[in-house]
KENU-483626 format. One record per residue (C-alpha): residue number from 0; residue in three letters; x, y, z. Coordinates in nm, 2 decimals, decimal comma. Layout:
<pt NUM; "ALA"; <X; Y; Z>>
...
// end
This chain:
<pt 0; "UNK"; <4,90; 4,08; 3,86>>
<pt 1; "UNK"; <4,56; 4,27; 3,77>>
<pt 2; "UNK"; <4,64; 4,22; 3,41>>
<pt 3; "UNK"; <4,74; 3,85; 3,42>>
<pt 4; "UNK"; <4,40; 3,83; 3,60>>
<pt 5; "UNK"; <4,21; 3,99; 3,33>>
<pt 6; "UNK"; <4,38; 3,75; 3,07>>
<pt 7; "UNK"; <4,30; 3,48; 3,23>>
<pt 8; "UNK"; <3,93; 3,58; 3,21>>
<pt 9; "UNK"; <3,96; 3,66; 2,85>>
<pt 10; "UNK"; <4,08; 3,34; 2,77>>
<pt 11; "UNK"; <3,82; 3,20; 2,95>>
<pt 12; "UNK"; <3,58; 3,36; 2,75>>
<pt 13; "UNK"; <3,70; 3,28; 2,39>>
<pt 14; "UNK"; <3,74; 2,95; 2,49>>
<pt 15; "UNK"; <3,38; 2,92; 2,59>>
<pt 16; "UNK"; <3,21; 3,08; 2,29>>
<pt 17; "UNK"; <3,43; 2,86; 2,10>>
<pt 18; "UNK"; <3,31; 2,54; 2,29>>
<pt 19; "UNK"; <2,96; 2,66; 2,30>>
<pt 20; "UNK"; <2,99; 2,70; 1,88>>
<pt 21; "UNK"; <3,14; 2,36; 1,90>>
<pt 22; "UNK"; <2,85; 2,23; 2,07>>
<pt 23; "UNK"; <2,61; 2,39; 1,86>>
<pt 24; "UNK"; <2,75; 2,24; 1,60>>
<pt 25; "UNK"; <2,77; 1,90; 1,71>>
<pt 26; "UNK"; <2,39; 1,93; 1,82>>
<pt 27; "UNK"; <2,25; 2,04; 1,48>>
<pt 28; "UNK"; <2,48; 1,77; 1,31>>
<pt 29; "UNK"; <2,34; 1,47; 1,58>>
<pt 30; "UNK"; <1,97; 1,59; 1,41>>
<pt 31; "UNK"; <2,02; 1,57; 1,03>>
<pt 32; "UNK"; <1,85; 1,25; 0,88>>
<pt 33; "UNK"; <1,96; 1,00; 0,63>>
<pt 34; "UNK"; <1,80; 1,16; 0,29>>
<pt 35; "UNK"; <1,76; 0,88; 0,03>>
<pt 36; "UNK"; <1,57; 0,94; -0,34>>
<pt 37; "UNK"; <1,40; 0,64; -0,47>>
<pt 38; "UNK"; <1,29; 0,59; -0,81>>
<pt 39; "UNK"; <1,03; 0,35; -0,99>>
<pt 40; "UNK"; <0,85; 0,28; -1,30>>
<pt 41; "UNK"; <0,68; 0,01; -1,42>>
<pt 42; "UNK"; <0,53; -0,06; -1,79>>
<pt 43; "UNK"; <0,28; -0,28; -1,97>>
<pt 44; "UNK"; <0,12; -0,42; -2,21>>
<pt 45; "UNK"; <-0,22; -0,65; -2,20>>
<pt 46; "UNK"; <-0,48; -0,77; -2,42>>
<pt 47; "UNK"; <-0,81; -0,88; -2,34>>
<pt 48; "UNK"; <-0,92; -1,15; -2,52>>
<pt 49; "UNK"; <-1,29; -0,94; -2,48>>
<pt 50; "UNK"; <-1,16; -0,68; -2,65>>
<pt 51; "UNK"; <-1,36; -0,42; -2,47>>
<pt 52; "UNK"; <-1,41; -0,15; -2,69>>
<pt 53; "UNK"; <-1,38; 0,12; -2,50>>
<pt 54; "UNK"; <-1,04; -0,01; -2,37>>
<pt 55; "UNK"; <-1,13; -0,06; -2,00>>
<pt 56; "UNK"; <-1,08; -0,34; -1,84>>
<pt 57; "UNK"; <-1,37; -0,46; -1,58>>
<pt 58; "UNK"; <-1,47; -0,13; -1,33>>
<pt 59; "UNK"; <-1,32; -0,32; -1,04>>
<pt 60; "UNK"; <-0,98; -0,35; -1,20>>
<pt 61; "UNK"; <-0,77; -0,03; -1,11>>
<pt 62; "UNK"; <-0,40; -0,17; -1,14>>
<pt 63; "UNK"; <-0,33; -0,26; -1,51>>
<pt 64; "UNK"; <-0,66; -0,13; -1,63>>
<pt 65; "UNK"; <-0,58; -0,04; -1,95>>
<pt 66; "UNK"; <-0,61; -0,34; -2,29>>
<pt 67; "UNK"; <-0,44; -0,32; -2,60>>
<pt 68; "UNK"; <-0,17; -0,03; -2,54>>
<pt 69; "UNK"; <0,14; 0,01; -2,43>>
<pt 70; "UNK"; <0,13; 0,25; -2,10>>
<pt 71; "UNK"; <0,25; 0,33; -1,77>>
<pt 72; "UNK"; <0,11; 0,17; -1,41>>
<pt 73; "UNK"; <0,29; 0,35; -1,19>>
<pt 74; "UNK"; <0,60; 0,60; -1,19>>
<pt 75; "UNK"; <0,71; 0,77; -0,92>>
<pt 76; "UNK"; <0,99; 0,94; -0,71>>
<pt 77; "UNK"; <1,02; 0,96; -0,36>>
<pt 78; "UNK"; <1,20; 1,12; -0,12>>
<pt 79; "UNK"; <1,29; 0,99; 0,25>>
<pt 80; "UNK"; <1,46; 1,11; 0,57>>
<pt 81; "UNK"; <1,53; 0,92; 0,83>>
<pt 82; "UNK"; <1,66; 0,99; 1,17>>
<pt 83; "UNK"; <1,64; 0,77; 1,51>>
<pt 84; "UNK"; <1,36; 1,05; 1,64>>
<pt 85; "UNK"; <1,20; 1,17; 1,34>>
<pt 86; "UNK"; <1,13; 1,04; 0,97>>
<pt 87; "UNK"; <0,94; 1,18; 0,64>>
<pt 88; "UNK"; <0,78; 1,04; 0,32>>
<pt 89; "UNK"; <0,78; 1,24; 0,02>>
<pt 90; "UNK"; <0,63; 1,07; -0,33>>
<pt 91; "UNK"; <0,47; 1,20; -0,67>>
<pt 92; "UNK"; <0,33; 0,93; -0,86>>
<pt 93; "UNK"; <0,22; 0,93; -1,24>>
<pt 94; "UNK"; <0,02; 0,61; -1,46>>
<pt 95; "UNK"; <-0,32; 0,45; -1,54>>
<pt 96; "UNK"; <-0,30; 0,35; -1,14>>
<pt 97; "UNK"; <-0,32; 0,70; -1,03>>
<pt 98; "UNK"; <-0,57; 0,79; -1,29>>
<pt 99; "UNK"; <-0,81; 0,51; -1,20>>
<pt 100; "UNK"; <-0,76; 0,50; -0,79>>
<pt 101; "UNK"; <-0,78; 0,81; -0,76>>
<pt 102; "UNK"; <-1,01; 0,99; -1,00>>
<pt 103; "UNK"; <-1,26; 1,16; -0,71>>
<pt 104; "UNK"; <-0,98; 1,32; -0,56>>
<pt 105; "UNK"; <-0,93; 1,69; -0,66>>
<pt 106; "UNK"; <-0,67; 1,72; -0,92>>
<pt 107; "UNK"; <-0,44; 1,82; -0,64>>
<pt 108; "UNK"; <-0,42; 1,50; -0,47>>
<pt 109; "UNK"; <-0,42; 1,28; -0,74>>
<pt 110; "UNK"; <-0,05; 1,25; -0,79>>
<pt 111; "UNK"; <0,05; 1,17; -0,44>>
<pt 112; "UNK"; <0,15; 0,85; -0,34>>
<pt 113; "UNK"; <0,34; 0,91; 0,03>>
<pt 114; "UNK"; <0,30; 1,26; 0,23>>
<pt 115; "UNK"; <0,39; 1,20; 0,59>>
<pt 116; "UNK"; <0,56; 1,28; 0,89>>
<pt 117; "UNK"; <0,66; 1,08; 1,20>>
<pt 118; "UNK"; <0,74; 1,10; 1,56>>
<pt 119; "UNK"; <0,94; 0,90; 1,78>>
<pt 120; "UNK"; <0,75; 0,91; 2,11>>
<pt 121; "UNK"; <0,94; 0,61; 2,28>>
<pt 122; "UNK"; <1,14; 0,35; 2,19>>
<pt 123; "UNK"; <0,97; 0,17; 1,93>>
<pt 124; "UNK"; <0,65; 0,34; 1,97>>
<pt 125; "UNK"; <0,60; 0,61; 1,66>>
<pt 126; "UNK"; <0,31; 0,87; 1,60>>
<pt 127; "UNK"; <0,28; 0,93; 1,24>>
<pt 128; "UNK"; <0,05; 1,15; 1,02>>
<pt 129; "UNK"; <-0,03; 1,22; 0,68>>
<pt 130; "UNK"; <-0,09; 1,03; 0,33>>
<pt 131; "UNK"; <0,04; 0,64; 0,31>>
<pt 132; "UNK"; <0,06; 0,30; 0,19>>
<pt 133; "UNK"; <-0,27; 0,10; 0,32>>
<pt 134; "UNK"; <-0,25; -0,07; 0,61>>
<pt 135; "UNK"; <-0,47; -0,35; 0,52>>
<pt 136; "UNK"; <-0,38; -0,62; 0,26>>
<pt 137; "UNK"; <-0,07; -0,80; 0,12>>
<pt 138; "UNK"; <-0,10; -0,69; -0,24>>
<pt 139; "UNK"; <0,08; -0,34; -0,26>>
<pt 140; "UNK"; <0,09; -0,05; -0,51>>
<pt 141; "UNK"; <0,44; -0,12; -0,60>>
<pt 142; "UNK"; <0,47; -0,45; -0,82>>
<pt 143; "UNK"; <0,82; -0,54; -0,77>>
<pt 144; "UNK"; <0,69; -0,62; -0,40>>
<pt 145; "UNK"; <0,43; -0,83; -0,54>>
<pt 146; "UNK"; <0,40; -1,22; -0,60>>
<pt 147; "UNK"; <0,22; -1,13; -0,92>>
<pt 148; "UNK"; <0,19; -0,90; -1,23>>
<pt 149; "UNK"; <-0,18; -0,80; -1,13>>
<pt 150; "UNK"; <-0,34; -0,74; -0,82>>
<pt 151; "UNK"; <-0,63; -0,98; -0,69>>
<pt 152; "UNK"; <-0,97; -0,84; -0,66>>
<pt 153; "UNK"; <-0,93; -0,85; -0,33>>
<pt 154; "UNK"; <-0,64; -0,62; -0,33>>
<pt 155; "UNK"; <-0,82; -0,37; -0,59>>
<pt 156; "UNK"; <-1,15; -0,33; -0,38>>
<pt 157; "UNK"; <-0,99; -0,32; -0,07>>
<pt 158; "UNK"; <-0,77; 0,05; 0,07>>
<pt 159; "UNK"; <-0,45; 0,12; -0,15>>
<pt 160; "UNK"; <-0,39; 0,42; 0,07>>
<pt 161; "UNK"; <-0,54; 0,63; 0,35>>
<pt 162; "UNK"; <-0,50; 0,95; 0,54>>
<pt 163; "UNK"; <-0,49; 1,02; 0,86>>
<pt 164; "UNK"; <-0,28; 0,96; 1,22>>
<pt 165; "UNK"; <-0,10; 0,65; 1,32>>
<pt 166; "UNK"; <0,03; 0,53; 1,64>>
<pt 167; "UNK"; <0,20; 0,21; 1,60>>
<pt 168; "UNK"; <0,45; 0,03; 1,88>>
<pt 169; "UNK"; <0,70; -0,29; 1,77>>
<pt 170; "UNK"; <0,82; -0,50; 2,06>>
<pt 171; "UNK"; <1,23; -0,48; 2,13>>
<pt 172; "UNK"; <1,24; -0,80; 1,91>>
<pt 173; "UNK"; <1,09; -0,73; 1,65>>
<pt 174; "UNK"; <0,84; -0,98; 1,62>>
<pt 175; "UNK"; <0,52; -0,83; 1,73>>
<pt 176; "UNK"; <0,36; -0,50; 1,59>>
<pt 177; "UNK"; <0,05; -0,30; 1,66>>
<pt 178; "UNK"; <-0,07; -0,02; 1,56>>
<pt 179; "UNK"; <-0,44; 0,21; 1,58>>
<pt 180; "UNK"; <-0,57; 0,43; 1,35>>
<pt 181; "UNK"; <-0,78; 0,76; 1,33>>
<pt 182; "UNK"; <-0,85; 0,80; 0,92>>
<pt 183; "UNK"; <-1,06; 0,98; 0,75>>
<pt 184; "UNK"; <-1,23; 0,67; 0,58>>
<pt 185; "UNK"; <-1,24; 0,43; 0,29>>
<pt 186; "UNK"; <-0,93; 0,50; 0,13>>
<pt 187; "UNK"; <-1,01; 0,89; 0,03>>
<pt 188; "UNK"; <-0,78; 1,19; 0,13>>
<pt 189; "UNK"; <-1,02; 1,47; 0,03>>
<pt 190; "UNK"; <-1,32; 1,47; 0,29>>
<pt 191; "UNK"; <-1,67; 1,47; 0,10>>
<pt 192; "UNK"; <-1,95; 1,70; 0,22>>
<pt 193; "UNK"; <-2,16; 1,41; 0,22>>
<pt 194; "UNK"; <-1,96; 1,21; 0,45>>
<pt 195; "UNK"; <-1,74; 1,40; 0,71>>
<pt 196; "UNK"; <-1,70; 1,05; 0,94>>
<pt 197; "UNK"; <-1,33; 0,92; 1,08>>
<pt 198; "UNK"; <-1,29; 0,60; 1,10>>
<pt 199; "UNK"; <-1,09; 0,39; 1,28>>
<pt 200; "UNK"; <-0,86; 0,11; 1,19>>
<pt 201; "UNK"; <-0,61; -0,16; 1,38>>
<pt 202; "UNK"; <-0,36; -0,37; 1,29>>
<pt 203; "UNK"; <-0,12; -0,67; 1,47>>
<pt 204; "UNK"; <0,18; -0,82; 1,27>>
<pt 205; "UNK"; <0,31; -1,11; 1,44>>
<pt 206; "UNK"; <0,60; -1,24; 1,32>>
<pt 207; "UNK"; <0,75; -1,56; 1,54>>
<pt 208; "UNK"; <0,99; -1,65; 1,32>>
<pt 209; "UNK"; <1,19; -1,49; 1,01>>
<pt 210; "UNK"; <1,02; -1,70; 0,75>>
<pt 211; "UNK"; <0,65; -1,66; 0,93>>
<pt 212; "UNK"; <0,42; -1,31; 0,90>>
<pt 213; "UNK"; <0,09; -1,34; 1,03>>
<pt 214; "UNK"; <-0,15; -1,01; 1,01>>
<pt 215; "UNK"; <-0,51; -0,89; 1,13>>
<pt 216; "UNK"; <-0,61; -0,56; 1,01>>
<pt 217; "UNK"; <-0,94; -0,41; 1,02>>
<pt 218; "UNK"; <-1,18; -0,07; 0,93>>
<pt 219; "UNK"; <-1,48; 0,04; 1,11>>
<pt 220; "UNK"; <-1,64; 0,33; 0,99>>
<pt 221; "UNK"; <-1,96; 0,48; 0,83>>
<pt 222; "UNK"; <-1,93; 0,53; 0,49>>
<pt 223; "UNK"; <-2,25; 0,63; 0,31>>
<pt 224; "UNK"; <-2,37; 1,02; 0,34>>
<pt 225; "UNK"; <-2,41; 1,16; 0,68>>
<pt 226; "UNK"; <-2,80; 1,19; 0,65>>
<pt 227; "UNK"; <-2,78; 0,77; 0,63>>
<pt 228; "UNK"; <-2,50; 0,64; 0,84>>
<pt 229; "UNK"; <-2,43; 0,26; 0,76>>
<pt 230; "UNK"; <-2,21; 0,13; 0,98>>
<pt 231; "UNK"; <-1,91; -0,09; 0,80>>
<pt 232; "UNK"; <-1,69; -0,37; 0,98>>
<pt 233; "UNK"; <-1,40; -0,46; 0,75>>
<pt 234; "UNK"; <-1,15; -0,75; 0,84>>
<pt 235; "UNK"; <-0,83; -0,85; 0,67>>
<pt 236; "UNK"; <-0,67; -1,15; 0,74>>
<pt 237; "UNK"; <-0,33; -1,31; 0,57>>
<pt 238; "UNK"; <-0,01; -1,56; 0,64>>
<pt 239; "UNK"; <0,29; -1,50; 0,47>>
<pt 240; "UNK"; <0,53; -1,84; 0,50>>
<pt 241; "UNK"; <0,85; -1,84; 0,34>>
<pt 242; "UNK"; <0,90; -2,22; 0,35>>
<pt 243; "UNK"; <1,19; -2,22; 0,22>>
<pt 244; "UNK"; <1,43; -1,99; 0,05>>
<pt 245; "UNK"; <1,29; -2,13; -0,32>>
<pt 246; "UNK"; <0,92; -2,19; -0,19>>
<pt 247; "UNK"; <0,69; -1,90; -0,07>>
<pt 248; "UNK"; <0,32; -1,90; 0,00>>
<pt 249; "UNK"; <0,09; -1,64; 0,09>>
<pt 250; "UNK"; <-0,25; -1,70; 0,21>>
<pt 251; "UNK"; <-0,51; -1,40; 0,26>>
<pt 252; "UNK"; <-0,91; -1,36; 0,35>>
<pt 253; "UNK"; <-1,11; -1,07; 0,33>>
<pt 254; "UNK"; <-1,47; -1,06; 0,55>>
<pt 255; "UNK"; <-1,68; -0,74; 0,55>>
<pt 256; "UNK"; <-2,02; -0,66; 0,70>>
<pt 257; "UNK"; <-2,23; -0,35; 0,62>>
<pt 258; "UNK"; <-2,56; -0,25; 0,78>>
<pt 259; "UNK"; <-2,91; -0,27; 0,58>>
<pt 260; "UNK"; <-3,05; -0,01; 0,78>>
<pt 261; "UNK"; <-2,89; 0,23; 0,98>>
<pt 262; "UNK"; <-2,87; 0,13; 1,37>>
<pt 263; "UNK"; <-2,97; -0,20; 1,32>>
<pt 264; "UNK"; <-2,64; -0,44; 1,29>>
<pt 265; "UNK"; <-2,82; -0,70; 1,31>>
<pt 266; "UNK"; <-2,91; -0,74; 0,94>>
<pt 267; "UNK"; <-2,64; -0,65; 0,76>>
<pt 268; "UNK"; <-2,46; -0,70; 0,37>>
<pt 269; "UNK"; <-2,18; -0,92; 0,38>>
<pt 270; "UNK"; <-1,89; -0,99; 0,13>>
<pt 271; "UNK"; <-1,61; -1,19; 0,11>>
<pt 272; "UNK"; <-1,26; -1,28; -0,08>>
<pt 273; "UNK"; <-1,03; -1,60; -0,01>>
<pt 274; "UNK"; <-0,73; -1,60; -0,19>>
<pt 275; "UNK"; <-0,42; -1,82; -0,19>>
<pt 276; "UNK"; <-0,06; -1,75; -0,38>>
<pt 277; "UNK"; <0,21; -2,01; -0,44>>
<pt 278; "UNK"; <0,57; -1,93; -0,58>>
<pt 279; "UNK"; <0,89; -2,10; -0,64>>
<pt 280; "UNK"; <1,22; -1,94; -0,73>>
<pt 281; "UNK"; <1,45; -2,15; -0,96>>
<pt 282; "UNK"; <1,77; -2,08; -1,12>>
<pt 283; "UNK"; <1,81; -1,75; -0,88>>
<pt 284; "UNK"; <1,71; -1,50; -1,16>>
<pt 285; "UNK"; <1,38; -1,70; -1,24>>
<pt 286; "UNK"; <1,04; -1,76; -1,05>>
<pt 287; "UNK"; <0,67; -1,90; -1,07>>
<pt 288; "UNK"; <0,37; -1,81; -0,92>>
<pt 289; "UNK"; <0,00; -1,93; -0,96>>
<pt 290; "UNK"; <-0,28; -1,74; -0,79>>
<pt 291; "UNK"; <-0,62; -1,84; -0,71>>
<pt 292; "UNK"; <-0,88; -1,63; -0,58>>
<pt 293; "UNK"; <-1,31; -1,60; -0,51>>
<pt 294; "UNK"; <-1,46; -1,29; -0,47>>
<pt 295; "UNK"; <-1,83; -1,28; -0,34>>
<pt 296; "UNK"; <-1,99; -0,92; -0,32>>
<pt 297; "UNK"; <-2,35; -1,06; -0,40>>
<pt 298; "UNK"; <-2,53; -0,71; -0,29>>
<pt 299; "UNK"; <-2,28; -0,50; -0,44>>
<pt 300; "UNK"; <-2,16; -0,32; -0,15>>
<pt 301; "UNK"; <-1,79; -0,30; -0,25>>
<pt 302; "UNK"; <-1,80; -0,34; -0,64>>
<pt 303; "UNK"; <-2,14; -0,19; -0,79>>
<pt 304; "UNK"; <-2,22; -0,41; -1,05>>
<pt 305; "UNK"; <-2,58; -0,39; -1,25>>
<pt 306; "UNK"; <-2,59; -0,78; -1,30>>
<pt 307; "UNK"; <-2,90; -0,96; -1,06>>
<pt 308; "UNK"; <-2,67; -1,14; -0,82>>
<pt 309; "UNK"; <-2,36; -0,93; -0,78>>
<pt 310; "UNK"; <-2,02; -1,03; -0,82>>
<pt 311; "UNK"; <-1,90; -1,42; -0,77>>
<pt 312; "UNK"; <-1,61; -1,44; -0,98>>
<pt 313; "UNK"; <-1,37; -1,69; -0,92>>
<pt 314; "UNK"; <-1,00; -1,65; -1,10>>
<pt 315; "UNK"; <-0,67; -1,75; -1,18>>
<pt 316; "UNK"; <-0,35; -1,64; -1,27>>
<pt 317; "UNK"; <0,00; -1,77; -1,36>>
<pt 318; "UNK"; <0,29; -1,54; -1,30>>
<pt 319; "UNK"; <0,65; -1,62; -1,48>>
<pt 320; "UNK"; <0,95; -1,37; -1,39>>
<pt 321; "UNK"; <1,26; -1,29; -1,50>>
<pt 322; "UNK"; <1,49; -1,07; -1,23>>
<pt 323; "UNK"; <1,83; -1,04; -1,42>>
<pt 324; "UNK"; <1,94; -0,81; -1,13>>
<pt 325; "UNK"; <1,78; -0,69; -0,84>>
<pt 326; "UNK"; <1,67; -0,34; -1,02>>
<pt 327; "UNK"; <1,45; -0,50; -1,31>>
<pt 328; "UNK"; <1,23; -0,73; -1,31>>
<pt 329; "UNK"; <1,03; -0,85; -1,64>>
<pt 330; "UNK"; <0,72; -1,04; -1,60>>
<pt 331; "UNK"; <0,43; -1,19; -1,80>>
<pt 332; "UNK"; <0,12; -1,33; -1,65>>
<pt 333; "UNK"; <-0,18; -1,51; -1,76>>
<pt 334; "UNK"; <-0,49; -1,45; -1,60>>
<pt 335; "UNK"; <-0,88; -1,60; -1,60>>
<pt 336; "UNK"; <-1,19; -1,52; -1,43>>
<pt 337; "UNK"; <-1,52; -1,66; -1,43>>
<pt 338; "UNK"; <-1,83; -1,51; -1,30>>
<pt 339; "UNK"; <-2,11; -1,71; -1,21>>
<pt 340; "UNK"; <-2,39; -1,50; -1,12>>
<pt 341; "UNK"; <-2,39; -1,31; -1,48>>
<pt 342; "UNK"; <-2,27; -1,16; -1,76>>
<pt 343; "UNK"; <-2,04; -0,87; -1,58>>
<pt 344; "UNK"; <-1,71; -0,84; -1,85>>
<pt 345; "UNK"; <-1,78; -0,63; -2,16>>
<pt 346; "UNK"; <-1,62; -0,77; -2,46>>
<pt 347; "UNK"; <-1,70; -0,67; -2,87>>
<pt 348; "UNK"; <-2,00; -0,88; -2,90>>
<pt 349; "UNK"; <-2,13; -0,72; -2,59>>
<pt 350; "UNK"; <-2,07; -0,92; -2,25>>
<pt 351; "UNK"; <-1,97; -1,20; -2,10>>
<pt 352; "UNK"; <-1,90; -1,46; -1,79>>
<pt 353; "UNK"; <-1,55; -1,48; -1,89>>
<pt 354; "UNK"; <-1,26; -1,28; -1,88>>
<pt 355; "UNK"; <-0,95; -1,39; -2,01>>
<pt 356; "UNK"; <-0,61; -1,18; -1,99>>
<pt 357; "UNK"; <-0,23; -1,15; -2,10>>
<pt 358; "UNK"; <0,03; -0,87; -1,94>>
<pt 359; "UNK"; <0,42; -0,79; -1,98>>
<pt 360; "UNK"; <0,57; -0,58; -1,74>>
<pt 361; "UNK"; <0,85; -0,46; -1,68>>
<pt 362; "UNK"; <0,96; -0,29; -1,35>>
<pt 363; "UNK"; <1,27; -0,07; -1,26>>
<pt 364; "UNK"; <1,35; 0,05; -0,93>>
<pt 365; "UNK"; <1,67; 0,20; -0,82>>
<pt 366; "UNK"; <1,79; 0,40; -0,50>>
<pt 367; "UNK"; <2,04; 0,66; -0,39>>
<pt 368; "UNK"; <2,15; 0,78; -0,04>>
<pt 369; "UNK"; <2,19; 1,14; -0,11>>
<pt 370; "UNK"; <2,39; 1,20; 0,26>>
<pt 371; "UNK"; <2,49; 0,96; 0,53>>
<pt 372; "UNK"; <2,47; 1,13; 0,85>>
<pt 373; "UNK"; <2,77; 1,06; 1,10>>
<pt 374; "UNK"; <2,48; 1,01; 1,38>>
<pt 375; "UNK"; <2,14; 1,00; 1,42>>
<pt 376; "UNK"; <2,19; 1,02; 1,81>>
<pt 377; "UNK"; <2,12; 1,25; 2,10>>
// end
C-alpha cells in the first residue's frame, strides 16, 4: 500500500515538471514577434538646367540634391518586430539624403534612419522611444510613398525625423489618433552644447472616412543657443482625399512663428508654405501628378539665404509614373521654381530667379517575413 502511495506521488511529480516545462514553453512562444526585413533603394538622375558648378542643387534642397550624376537617394534595410505588447524599428540607411540631412550629426548617427522601441500600455495607447520618421508633414523620406519624385520645400525645411519619446492613443475604430511628444528639438538626434532644450510636439489624425485623412501637427521649442532662447511655434496642417480610386488630392499648409527677441512673443518672424498636389491613376500601372507650391521665409528663419528679401519662391512640378508591379516604380518629373525676391539659384553664369529641373528615378522596395509567430497573445 505504502509503495503504491509513493508512486502515485512520483507520478504526480513528473507530471508536473512536465506541465510546468510545457507551460514555459507555451509562455515564451505567446512572446515572440513577427520579424520582417524590408529593403529599399531608390536611384536618379537630374540635370539642372543652371548647371551649378559645384553640382549642388539649391541649400534648401536635401532630397535629390545632387545635378548631372547618376547616384543614390536613399538605400536602406530595416528590420521589424512586431508583437500585440511590444514592437521595434531597426534601419541603416545610405545616399545623397543621408549625406545632406544629416551632415551635423556625428558620423555615428548619420546612417540611421529608424532606432526605436515601443510599449503597449493599453489598448491602443503605445509609449514609444527612440529615432523615427517625422511626425509632421505628408511628404516622407521614402519616395515610393510619395505623390512625387521630389519633395516640396515645404517637406525639405520642415523635420524628416526626430528623437525622442512618444505616447500616442488610436480610438477602437480607428479613425481618430493623438499622440504628444517630448523631443529633443528640430529634427537633430545629437544634442548640441549650445542648445540642450526639449521640445515638445502634438499631433491628431482624424480620419472619418477611408478615403478622408485630416492632420494637425505642431513643434514648440527654443531652438537658438541657450544663452538666447527664441521661442519657436511650428504648425502643420494637411488633407489627404482619395476622391476616388483614380483621383487623389492632397492639400498641405505650413505656418511658423519665431520670436525677435527673446521673451517677447509679441513681435515675432513668421514663415509660411501652401502647397497643393493632384494625381490621377490611369491604365492601373500608370499615374499623373502636378504639384504646386509657395514658400515665404522672408527673414530667413528656416532657409538662410544671403539675398535682401529672403525666400518667396513659388514652383511647380509634373510627376509621370510607371508601376509595372507593386515593387518598382520608375518616375520622371519636371520641376520649376521662381523666386521673386532675388537672385537665390546658382547657375554657370553666376545666379538666377529661376530654377528649372529634370529627374528619373527609379525605386525598389521588397519585403520578407522572416517568422510568423503562432500567437502574439497572452
Amino acid at each position: 500500500m505504502l509503495r503504491c502511495f509513493f508512486s502515485i506521488i512520483w507520478i504526480l511529480i513528473l507530471s508536473y515538471k512536465s506541465y510546468s516545462q510545457d507551460s514555459v514553453t507555451i509562455i515564451k512562444k505567446a512572446w515572440i514577434p513577427n520579424i520582417s526585413l524590408e529593403a529599399y533603394i531608390e536611384a536618379y538622375y537630374q540635370y539642372d538646367f543652371n548647371r551649378p558648378i559645384d553640382g549642388n542643387r539649391p541649400s534648401f534642397v536635401y532630397s535629390f540634391n545632387r545635378h548631372n550624376e547618376f547616384n543614390i537617394n536613399l538605400s536602406y534595410l530595416k528590420t521589424k518586430f512586431q508583437h500585440d505588447r511590444y514592437r521595434a524599428n531597426l534601419a541603416f540607411m545610405a545616399g545623397t539624403y543621408s549625406q545632406a540631412n544629416l551632415a551635423n550629426e556625428p558620423p555615428l548617427f548619420r546612417h540611421i534612419l529608424e532606432a526605436n522601441i515601443g510599449f503597449r500600455l493599453a489598448k491602443g495607447l503605445w509609449l514609444d522611444g527612440g529615432i523615427f520618421p517625422s511626425y509632421i508633414g505628408f511628404e516622407s523620406t521614402v519616395g515610393m510613398d510619395c505623390y512625387n519624385v521630389t519633395r516640396s520645400i515645404l517637406a525639405d525645411n520642415s523635420p524628416y525625423f526626430f528623437s525622442g519619446i512618444k505616447l500616442g492613443y488610436t480610438t477602437p475604430n480607428e479613425k481618430l489618433y493623438f499622440a504628444t511628444l517630448i523631443i529633443n528639438g528640430w529634427q537633430n538626434i545629437h544634442e548640441t552644447p549650445f542648445n540642450s532644450n526639449k521640445a515638445l510636439g502634438l499631433q491628431i489624425q482624424i480620419m472619418p472616412t477611408d478615403k478622408i485623412t485630416l492632420n494637425y501637427s505642431n513643434f514648440i521649442g527654443y531652438e537658438t543657443p541657450d544663452s538666447a532662447k527664441h521661442w519657436r511655434f511650428f504648425n502643420n496642417i494637411y488633407g489627404i482625399f482619395n476622391i476616388h480610386q483614380h483621383f487623389q488630392c492632397i492639400t498641405g499648409l505650413d505656418i511658423g512663428i519665431q520670436e525677435k527677441q527673446p521673451g517677447n512673443l509679441l513681435n515675432v518672424h513668421l514663415w509660411y508654405s501652401p502647397v497643393l498636389i493632384v494625381r490621377t491613376v490611369f491604365a492601373k500601372k500608370f499615374a499623373l501628378a502636378l504639384r504646386g507650391e509657395y514658400y515665404h521665409d522672408r527673414k530667413g528663419i528656416i532657409v538662410n539665404m544671403t539675398t535682401p528679401g529672403g525666400i518667396k519662391t513659388w514652383g511647380i512640378s509634373m510627376n509621370f509614373d510607371y508601376h509595372p508591379w507593386e515593387y518598382l516604380i520608375c518616375r520622371l518629373e519636371g520641376k520649376f521654381w521662381m523666386n521673386t525676391s532675388g537672385k537665390i539659384f546658382q547657375s554657370a553664369e553666376g545666379s538666377s530667379r529661376f530654377s528649372p529641373v529634370i529627374i528619373a528615378s527609379i525605386a525598389f522596395r521588397y519585403g520578407l517575413l522572416l517568422n510568423q509567430a503562432s500567437s502574439n497573445k497572452h
